[in-house]
Backbone of each chain as ProteinMPNN parsed JSONL, in Angstrom:
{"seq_chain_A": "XXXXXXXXXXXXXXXXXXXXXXXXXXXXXXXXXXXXXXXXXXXXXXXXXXXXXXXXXXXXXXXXXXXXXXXXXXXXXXXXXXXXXXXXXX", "coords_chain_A": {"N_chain_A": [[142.256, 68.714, 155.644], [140.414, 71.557, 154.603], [137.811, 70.514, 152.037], [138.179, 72.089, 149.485], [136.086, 74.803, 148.991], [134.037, 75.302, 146.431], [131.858, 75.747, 144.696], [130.105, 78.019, 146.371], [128.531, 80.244, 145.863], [125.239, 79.795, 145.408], [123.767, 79.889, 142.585], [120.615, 81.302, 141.032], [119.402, 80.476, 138.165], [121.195, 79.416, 135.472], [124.165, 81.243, 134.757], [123.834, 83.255, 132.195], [125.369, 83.568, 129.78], [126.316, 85.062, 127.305], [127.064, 83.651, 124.218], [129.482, 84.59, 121.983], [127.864, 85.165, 118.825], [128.879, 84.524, 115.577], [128.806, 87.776, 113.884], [126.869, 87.747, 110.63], [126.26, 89.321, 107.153], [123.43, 89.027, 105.652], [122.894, 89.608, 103.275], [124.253, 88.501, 102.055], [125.12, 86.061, 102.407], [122.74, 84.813, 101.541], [122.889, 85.68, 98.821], [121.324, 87.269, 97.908], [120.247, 89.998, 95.96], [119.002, 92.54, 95.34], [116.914, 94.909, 96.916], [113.685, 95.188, 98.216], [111.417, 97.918, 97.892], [108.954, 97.582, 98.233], [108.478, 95.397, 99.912], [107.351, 95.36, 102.518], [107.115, 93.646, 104.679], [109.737, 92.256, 104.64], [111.322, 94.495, 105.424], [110.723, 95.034, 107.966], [112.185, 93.597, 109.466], [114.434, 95.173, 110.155], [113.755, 97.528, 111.024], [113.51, 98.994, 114.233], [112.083, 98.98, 117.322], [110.119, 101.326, 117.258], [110.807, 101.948, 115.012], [112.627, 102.829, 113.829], [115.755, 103.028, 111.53], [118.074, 100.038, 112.243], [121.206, 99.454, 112.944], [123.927, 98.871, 111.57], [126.155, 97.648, 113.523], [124.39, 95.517, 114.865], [122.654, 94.164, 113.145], [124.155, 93.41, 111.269], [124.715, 93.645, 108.753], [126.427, 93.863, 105.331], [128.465, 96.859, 104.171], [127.156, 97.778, 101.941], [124.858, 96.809, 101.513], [123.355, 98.138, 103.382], [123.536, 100.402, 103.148], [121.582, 100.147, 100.975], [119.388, 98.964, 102.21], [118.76, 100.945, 103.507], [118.383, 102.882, 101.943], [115.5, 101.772, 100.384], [113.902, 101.46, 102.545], [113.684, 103.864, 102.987], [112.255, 104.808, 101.28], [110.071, 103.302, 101.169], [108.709, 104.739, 103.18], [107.708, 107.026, 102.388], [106.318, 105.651, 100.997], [104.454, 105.329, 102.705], [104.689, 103.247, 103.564], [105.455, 102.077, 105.13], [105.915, 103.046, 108.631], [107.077, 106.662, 109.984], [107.726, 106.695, 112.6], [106.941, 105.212, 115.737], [105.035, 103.608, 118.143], [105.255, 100.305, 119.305], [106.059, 98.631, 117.488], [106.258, 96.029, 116.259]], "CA_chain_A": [[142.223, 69.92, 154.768], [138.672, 71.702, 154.241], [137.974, 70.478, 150.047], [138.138, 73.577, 148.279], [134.696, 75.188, 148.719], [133.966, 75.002, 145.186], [130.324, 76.404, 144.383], [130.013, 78.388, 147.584], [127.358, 80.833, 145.297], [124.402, 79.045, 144.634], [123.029, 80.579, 141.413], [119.047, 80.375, 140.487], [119.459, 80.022, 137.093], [122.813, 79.002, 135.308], [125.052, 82.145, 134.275], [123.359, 83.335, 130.433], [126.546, 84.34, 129.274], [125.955, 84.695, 125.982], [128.07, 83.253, 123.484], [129.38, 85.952, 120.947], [127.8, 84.533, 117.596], [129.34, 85.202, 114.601], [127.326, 87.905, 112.281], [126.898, 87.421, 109.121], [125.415, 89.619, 105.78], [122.543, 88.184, 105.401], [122.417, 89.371, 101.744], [125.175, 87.899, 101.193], [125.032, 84.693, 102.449], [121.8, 83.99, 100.451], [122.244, 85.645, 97.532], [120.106, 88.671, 97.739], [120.828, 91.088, 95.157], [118.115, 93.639, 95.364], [116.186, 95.08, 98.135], [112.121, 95.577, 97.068], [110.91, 98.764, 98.803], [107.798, 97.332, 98.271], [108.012, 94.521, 100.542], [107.113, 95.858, 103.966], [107.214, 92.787, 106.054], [111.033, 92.178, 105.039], [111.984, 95.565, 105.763], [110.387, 95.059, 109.353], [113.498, 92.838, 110.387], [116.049, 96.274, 109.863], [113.687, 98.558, 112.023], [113.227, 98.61, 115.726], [110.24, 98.854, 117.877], [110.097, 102.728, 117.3], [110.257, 102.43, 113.078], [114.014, 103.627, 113.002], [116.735, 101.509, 111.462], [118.815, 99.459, 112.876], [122.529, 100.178, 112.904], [124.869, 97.535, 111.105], [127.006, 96.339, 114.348], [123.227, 94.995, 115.391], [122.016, 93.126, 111.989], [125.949, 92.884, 110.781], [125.009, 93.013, 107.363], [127.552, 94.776, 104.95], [127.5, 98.549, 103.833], [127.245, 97.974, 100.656], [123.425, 96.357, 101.636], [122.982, 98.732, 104.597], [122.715, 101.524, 102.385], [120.16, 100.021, 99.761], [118.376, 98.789, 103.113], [118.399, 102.272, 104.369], [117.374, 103.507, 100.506], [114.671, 101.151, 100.085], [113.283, 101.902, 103.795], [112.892, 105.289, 103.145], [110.905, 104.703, 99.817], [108.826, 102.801, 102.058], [108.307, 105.339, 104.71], [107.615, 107.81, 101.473], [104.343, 105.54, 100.127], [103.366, 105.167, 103.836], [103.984, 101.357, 103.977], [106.293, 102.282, 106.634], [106.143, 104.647, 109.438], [108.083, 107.149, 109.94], [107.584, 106.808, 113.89], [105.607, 104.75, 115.628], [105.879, 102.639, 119.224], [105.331, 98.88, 119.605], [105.5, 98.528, 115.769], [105.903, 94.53, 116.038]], "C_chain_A": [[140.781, 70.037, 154.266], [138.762, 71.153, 152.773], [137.85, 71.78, 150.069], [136.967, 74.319, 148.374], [134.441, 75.883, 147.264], [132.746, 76.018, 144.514], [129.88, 77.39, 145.652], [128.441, 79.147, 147.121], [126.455, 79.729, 144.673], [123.727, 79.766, 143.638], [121.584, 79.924, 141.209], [119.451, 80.17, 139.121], [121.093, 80.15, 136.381], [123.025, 80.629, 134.421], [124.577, 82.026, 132.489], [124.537, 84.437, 129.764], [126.378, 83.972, 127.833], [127.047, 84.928, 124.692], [128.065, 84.04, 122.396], [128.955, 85.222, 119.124], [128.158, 85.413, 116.407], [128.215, 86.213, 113.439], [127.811, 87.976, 111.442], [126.028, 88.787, 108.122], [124.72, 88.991, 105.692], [122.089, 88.272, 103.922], [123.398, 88.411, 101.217], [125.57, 86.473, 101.274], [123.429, 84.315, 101.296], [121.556, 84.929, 99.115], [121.767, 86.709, 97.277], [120.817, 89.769, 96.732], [120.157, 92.573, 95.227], [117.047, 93.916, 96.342], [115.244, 95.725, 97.256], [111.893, 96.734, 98.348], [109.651, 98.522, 98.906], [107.09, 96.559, 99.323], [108.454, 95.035, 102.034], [107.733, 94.81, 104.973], [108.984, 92.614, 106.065], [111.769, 93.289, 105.527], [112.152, 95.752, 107.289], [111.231, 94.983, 109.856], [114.692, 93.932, 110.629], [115.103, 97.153, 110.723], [113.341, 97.995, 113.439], [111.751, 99.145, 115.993], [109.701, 100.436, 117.307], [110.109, 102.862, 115.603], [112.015, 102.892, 112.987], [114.599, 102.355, 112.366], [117.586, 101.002, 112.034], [120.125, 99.616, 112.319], [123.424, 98.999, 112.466], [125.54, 96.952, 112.298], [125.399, 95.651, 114.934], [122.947, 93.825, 114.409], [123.512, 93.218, 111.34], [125.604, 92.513, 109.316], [126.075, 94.631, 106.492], [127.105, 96.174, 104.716], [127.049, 98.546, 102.597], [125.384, 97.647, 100.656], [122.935, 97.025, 102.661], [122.156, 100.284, 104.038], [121.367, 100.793, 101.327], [119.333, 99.663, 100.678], [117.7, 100.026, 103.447], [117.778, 103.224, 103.368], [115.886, 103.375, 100.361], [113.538, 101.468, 101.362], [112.741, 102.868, 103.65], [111.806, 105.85, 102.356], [110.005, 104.631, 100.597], [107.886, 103.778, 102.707], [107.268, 106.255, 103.318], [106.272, 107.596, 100.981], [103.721, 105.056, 101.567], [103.066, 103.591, 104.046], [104.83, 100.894, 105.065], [106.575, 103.29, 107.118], [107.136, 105.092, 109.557], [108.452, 106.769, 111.664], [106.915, 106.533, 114.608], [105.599, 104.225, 117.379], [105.03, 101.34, 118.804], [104.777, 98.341, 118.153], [105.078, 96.458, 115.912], [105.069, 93.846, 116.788]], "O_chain_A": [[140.094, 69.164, 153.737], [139.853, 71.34, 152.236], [137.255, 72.389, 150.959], [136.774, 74.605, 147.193], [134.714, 77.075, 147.13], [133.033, 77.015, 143.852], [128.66, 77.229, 145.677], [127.395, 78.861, 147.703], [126.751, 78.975, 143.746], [122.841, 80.44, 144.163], [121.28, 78.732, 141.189], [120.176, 79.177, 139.18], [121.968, 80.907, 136.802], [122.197, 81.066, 133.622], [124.842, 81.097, 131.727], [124.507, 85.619, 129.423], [126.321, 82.847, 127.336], [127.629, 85.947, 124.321], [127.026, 84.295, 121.789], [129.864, 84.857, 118.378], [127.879, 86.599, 116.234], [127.353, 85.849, 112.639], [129.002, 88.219, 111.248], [124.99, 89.15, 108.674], [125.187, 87.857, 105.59], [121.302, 87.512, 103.357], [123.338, 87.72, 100.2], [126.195, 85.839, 100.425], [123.43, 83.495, 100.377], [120.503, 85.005, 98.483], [121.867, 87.086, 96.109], [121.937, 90.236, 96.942], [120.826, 93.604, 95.164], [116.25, 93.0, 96.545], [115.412, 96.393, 96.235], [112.143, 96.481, 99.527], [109.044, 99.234, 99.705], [105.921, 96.659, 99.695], [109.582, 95.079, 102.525], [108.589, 95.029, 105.829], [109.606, 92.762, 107.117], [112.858, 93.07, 106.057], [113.094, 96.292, 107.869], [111.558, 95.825, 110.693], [115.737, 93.624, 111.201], [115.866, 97.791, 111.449], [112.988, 96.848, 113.711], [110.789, 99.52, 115.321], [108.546, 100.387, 116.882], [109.501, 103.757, 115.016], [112.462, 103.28, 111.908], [114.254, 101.179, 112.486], [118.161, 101.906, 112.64], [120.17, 99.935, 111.131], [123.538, 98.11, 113.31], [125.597, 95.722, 112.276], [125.768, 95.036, 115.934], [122.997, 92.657, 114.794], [123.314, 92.449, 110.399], [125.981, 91.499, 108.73], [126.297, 95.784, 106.861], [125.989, 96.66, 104.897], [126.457, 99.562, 102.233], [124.684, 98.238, 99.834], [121.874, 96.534, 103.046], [121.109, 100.899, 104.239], [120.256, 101.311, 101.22], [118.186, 99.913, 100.306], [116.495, 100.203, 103.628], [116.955, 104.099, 103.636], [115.105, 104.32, 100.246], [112.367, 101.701, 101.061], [111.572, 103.07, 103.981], [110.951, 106.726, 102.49], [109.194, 105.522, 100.849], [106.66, 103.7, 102.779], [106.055, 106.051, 103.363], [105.397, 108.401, 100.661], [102.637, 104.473, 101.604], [102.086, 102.934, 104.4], [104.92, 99.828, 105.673], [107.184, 104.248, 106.641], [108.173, 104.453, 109.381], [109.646, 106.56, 111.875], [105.936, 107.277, 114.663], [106.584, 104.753, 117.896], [104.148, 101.459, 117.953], [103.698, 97.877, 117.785], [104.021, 95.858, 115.719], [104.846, 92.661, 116.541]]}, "seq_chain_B": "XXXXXXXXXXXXXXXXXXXXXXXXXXXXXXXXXXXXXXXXXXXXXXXXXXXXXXXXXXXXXXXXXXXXXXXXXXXXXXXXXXXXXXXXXXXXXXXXXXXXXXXXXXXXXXXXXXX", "coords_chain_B": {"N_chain_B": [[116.221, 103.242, 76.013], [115.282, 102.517, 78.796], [113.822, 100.636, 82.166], [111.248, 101.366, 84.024], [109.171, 101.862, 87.297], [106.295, 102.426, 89.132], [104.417, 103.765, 91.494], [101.311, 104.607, 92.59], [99.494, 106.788, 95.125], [95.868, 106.775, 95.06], [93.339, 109.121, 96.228], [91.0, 107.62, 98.86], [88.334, 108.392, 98.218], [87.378, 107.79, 95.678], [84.918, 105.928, 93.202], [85.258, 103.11, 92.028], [84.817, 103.334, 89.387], [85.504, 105.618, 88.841], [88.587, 105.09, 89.381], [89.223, 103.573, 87.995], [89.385, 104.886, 85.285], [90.899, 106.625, 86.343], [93.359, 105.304, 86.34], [93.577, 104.476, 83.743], [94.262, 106.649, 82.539], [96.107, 107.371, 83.048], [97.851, 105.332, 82.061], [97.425, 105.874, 79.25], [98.703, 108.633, 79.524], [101.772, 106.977, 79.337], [101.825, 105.408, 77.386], [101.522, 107.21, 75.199], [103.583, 108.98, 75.228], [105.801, 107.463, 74.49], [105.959, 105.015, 75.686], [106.208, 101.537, 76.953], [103.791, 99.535, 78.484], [104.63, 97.587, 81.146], [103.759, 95.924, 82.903], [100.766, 96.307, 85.035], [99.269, 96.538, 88.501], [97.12, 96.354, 90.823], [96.949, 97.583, 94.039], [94.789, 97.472, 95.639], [92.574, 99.035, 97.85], [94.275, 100.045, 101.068], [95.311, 100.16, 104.231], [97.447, 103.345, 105.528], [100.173, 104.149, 107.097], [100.674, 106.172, 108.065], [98.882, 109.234, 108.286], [98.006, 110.972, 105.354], [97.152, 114.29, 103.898], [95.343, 114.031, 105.44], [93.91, 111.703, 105.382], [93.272, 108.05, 106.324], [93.322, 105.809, 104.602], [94.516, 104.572, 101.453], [94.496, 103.978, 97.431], [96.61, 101.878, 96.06], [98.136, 101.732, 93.405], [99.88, 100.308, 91.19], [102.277, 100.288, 88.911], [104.611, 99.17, 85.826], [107.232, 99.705, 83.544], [108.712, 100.286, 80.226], [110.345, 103.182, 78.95], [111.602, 106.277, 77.574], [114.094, 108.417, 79.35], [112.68, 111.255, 79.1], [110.148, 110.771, 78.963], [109.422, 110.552, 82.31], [109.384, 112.916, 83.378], [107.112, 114.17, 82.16], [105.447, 112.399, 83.05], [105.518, 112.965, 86.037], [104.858, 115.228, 86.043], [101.937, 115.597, 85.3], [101.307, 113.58, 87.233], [101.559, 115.589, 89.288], [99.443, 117.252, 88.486], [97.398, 116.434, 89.05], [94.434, 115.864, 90.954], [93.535, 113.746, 92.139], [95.326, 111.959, 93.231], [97.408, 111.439, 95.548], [99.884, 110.933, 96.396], [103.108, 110.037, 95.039], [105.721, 107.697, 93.261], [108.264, 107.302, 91.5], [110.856, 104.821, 89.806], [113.481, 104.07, 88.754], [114.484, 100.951, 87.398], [117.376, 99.276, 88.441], [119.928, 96.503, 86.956], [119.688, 94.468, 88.903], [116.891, 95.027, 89.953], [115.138, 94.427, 87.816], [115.306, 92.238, 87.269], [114.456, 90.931, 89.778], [111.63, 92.495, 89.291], [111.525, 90.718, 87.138], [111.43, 88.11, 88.253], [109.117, 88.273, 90.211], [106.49, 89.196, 88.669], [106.771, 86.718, 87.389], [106.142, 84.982, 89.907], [103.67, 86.114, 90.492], [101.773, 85.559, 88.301], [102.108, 83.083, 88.116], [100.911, 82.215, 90.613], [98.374, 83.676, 90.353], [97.154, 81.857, 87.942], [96.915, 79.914, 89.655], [94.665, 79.822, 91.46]], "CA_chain_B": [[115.042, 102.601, 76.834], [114.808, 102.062, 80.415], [112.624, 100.196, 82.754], [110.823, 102.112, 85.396], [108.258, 101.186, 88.436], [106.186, 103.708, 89.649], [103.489, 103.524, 92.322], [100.626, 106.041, 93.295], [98.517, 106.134, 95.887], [94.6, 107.513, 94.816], [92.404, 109.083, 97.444], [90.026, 106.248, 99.151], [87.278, 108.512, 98.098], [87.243, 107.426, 94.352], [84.639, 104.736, 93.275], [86.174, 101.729, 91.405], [84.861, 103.273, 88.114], [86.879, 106.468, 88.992], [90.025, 104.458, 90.221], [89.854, 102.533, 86.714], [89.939, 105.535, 84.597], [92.368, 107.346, 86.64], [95.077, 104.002, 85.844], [93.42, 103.998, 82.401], [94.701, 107.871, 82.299], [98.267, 107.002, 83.818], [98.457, 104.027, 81.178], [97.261, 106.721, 78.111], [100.154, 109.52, 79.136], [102.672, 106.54, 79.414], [102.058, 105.062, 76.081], [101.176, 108.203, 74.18], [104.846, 109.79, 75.424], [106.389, 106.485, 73.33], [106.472, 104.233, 76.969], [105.43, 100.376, 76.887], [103.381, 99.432, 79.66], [104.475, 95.921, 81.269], [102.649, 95.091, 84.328], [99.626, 96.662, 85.854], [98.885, 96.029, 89.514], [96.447, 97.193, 91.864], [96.943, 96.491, 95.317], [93.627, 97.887, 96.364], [92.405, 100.163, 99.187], [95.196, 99.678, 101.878], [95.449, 101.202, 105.516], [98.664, 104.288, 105.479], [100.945, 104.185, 108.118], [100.392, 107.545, 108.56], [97.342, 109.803, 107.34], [98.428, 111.629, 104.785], [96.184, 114.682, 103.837], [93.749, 113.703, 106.965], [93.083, 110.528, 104.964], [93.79, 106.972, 106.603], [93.518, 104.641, 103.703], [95.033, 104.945, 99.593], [94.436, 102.881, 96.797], [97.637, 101.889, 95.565], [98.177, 101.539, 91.709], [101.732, 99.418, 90.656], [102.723, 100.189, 86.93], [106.06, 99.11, 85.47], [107.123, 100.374, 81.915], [110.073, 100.936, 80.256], [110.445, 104.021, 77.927], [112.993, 107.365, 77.605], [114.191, 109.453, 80.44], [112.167, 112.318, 79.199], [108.983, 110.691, 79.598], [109.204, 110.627, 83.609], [109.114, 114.287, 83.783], [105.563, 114.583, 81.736], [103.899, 111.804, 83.901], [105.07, 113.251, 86.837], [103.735, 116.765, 85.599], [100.718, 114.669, 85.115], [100.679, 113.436, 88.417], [101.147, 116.351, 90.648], [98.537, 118.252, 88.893], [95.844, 115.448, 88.787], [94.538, 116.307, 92.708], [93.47, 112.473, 92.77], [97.112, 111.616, 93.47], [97.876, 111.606, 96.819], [101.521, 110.451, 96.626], [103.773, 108.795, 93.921], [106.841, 107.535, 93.564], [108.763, 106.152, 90.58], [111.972, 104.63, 90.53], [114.359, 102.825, 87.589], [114.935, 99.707, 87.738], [118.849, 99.001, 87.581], [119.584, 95.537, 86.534], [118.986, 93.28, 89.317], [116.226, 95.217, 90.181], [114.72, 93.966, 86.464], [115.417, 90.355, 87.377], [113.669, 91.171, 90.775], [110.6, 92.682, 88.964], [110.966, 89.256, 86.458], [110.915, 86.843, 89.104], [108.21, 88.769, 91.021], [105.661, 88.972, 87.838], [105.984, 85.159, 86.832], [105.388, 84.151, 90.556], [102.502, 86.206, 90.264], [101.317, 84.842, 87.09], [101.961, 81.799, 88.508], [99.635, 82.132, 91.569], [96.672, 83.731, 89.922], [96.601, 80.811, 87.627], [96.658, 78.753, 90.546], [93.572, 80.169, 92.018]], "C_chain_B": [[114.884, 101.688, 78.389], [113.694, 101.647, 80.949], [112.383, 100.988, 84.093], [109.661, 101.226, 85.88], [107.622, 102.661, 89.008], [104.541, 103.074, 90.579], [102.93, 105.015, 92.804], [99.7, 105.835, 93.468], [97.139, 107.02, 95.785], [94.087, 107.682, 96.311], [91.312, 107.775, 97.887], [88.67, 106.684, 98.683], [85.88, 108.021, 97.015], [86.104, 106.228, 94.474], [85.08, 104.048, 92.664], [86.166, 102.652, 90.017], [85.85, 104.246, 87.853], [88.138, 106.071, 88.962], [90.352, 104.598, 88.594], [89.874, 103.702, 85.624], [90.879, 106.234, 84.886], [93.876, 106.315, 85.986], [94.615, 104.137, 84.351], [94.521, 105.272, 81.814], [96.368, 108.25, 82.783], [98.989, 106.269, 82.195], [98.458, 105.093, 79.653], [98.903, 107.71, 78.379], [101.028, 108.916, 79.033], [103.039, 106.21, 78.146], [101.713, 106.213, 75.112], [102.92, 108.603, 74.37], [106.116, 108.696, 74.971], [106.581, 105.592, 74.545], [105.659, 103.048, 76.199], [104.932, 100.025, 78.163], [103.614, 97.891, 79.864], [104.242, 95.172, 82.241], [101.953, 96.415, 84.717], [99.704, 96.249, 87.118], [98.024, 96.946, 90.911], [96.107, 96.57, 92.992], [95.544, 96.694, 96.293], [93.429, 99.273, 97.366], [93.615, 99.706, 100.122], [95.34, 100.942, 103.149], [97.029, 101.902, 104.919], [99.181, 104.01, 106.535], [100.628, 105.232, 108.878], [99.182, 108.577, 108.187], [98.163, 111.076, 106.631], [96.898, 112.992, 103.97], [94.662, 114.372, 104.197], [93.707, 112.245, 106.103], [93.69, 109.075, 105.241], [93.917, 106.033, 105.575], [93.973, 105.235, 102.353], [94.63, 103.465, 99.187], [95.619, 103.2, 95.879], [97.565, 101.11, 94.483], [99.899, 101.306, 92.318], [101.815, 99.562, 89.458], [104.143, 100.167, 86.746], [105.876, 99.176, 83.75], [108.364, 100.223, 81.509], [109.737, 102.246, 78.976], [111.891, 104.982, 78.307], [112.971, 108.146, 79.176], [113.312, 110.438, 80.37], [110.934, 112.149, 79.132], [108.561, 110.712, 80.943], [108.816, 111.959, 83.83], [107.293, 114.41, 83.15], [104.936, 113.584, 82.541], [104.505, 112.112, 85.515], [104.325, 114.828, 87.343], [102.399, 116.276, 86.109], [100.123, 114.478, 87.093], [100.481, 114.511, 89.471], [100.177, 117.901, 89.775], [97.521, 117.303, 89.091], [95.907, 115.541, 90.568], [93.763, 114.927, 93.441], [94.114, 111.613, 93.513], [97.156, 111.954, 94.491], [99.134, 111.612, 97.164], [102.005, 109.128, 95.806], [105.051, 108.973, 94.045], [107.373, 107.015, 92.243], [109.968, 106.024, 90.598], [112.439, 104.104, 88.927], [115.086, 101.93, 87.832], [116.366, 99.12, 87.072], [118.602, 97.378, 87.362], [119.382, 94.3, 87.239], [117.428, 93.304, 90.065], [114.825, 94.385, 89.118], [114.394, 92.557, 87.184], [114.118, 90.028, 88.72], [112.033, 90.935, 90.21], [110.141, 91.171, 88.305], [110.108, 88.299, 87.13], [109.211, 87.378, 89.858], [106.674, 88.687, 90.177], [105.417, 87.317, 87.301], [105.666, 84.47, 88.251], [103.731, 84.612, 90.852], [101.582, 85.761, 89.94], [101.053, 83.75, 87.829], [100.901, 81.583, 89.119], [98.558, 82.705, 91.248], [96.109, 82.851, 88.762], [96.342, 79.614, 88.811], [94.949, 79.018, 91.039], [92.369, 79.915, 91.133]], "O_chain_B": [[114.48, 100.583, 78.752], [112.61, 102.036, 80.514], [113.198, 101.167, 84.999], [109.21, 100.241, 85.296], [108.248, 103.694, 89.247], [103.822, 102.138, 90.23], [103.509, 106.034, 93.179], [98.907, 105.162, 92.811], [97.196, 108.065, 96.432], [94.229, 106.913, 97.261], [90.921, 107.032, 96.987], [87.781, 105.834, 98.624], [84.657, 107.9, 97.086], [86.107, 105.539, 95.494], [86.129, 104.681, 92.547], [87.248, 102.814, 89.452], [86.782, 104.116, 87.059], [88.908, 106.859, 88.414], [91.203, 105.283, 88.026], [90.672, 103.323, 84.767], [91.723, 106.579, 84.059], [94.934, 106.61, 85.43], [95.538, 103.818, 83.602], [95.372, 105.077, 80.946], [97.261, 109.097, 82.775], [100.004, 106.503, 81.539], [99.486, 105.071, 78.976], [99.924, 107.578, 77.704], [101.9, 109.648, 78.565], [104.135, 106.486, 77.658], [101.664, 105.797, 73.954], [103.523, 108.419, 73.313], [107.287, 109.058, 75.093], [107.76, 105.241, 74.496], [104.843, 103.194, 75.29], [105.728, 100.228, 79.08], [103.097, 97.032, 79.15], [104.482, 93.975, 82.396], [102.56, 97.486, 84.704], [100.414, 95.243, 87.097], [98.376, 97.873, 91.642], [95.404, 95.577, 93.182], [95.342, 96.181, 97.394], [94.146, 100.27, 97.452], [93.986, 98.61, 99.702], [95.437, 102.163, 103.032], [97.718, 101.293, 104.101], [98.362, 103.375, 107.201], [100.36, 105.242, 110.079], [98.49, 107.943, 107.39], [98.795, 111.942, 107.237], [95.824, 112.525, 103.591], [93.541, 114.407, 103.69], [93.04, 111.557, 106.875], [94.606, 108.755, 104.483], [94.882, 105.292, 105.767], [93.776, 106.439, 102.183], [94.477, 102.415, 99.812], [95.777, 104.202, 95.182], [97.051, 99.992, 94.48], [100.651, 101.745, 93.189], [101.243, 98.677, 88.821], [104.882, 100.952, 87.34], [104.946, 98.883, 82.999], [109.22, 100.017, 82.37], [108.832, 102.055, 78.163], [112.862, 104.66, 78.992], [111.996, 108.348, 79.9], [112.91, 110.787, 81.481], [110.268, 113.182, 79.208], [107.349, 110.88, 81.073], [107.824, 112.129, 84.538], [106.397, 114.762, 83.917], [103.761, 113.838, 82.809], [103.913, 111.437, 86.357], [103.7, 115.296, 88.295], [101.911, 116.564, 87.202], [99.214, 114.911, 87.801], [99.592, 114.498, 90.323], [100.163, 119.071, 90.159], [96.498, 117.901, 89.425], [96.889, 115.385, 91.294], [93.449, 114.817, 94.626], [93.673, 110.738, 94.257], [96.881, 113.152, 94.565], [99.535, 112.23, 98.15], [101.663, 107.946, 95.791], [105.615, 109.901, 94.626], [106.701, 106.056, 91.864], [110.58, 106.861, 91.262], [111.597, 103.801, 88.081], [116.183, 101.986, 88.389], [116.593, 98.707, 85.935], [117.483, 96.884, 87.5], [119.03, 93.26, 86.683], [116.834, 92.345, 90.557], [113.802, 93.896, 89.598], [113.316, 92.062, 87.511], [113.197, 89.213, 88.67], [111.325, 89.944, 90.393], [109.116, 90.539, 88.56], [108.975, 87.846, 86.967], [108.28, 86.573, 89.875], [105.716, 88.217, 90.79], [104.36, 86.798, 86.942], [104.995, 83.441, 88.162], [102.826, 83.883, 91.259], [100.614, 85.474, 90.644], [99.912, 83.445, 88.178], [99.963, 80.958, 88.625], [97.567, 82.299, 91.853], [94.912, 82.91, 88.482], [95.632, 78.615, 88.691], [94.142, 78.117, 90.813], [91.239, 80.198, 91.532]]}, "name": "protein", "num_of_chains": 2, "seq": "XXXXXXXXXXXXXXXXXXXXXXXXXXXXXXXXXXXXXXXXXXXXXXXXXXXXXXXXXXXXXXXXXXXXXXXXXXXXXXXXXXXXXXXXXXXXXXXXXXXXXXXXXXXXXXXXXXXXXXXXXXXXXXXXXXXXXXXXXXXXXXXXXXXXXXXXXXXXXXXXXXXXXXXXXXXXXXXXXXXXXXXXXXXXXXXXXXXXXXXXXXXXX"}
């Protein structure tokens, strides 16, 4: 009896099936109470390459911090310490 | 008596001595209109994101206060006739915003005694 041909596909690199990680709030795991419109660089992490924001099933943080992200962002955009529109912001 | 935050960004054209009476002239309508002034901060010349009236750079003034609701309206009278003003913003600080500002002024403090 042939064995089983088992691996028949040889793959170059192993299958990057990527394991669904749980998201999290990130305000809410540490705490965060208040979003600074001031502080540019943290705001960075909520827009994409292009300056928009990023959409909660992406950064999975709650609504309740999605909106004051999306408040505080727009301050930003408002004193020009964040574009409105931009490409290869990071 | 509420605490407010307000930020506004001067043309780059100003020279320092200009800048410093324009904030001196922010800090006069705040406390004349019964406000307390409780941080200063000037973050300097700073590139814009965007050019706002053709001009790539602002010098951004930080003032936090607290006084009445009906002082915001006379300093932002104030500001949009003064044609130094390029773009302001002020905001009121609910209450963890406060705590925010706290922490944010004593690590300040902190680090320009360090220096």
């Amino acid at each position: 009896m042939a064995a089983p041909v088992q691996s028949e596909i040889r793959y170059l690199n192993p299958l990057s099936v990527d394991v669904k990680k749980k998201k999290y709030c990130r305000f809410k795991k540490l705490g965060i109470k208040y979003v600074d419109y001031k502080d540019a660089e943290f705001l960075k992490k909520f827009l994409n390459e292009q300056g928009k924001i990023l959409p909660r099933r992406l950064t999975g943080t709650s609504q309740k911090f999605q909106k004051k992200v999306a408040q505080a962002v727009k301050r930003a955009r408002h004193l020009a310490l964040l574009p409105f529109v931009t490409d290869m912001m990071k | 008596m509420n605490s407010y935050e307000t930020v506004f960004i001067a043309t780059p054209v100003l020279s320092d001595l200009q800048v410093k009476e324009l904030v001196d002239k922010f800090q006069g309508v705040i406390t004349e209109n019964g406000g307390q002034i409780v941080n200063v901060e000037e973050w300097g010349l700073k590139k814009l994101e965007y050019p706002i009236q053709k001009k790539t750079t602002g010098f951004y003034v930080f003032l936090e206060f607290t006084g009445e609701g009906s002082l915001i309206e006379t300093l932002e009278t104030q500001y949009r006739r003064d044609e130094r003003v390029i773009r302001f913003l002020t905001f009121k600080q609910d209450k963890y915003a406060q705590e925010y500002a706290a922490k944010r002024r004593a690590k300040l403090a902190h680090k320009t005694t360090e220096e």
